[in-house]
C-alpha positions, 0 to 999 in steps of 0.5 A: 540399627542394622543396614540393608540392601536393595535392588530392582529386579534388572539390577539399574537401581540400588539401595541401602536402608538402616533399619532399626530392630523394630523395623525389620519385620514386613507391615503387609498392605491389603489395599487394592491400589498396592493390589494392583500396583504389584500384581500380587494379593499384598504388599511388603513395607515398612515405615521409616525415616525418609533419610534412612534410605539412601539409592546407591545407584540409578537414583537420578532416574527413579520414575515417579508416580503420583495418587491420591490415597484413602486420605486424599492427599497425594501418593508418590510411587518411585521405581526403576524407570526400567523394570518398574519394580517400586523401591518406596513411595512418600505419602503427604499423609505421613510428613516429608520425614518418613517414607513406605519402603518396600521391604520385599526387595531388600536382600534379607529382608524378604526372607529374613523379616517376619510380618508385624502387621497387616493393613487394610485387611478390609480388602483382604481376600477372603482364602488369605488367612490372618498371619499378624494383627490386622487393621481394617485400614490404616491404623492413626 
């Protein structure tokens, strides 16, 4: 188990992940919630336990965004109230032991993962090519 560090893009909010090796590669989701949420064609995640993060700084202050997701049960978006880039979201689908965490805010982790899988390629667009194994929505 390796630990990484996080922050947000103005610097008010940090973090700390440990991560296991299977861990440190990006899951890239398709969906277009995260389309929208990012301004950008996907997303870069991995699912972990939620007591592996731990905010170092401006945790107190996370802002809170809440949806209901393919599922319909809730989806919890928590960002930097600031610059508003999202550190992980918690969904009710997956428990209250594991969490999304965006790894392309980790130091490393943006250049140093590789993609594991890609999610709702469904909603992929059609110039984007296939990078890993792809699922149509989210795999059960």
């Amino acid at each position: 188990m390796s630990s990484f560090k996080g922050r947000c893009h103005c610097g008010e909010t940090e973090w700390s992940a440990k991560l296991e090796p299977d861990q440190q590669k990006h899951i890239l989701c398709h969906c277009n919630t995260c389309k929208v949420l990012s301004g950008s064609t996907f997303t870069l995640n991995q699912i972990i336990p939620a007591d592996a993060l731990q905010v170092t700084k401006g945790g107190d202050k996370l802002g809170k965004y809440t949806y209901k997701g393919d599922s319909g049960k809730s989806v919890f978006c928590y960002y930097c109230p600031n610059c508003t880039s999202h550190v992980y979201h918690a969904q009710e689908a997956l428990g209250d032991d594991k969490i999304v965490l965006r790894t392309g805010l980790l130091t490393e982790g943006i250049k140093n993962f590789e993609p594991a899988a890609q999610i709702y390629a469904k909603d992929r667009l059609p110039w984007e090519k296939e990078v890993a194994t792809s699922f149509p929505t989210m795999p059960n």
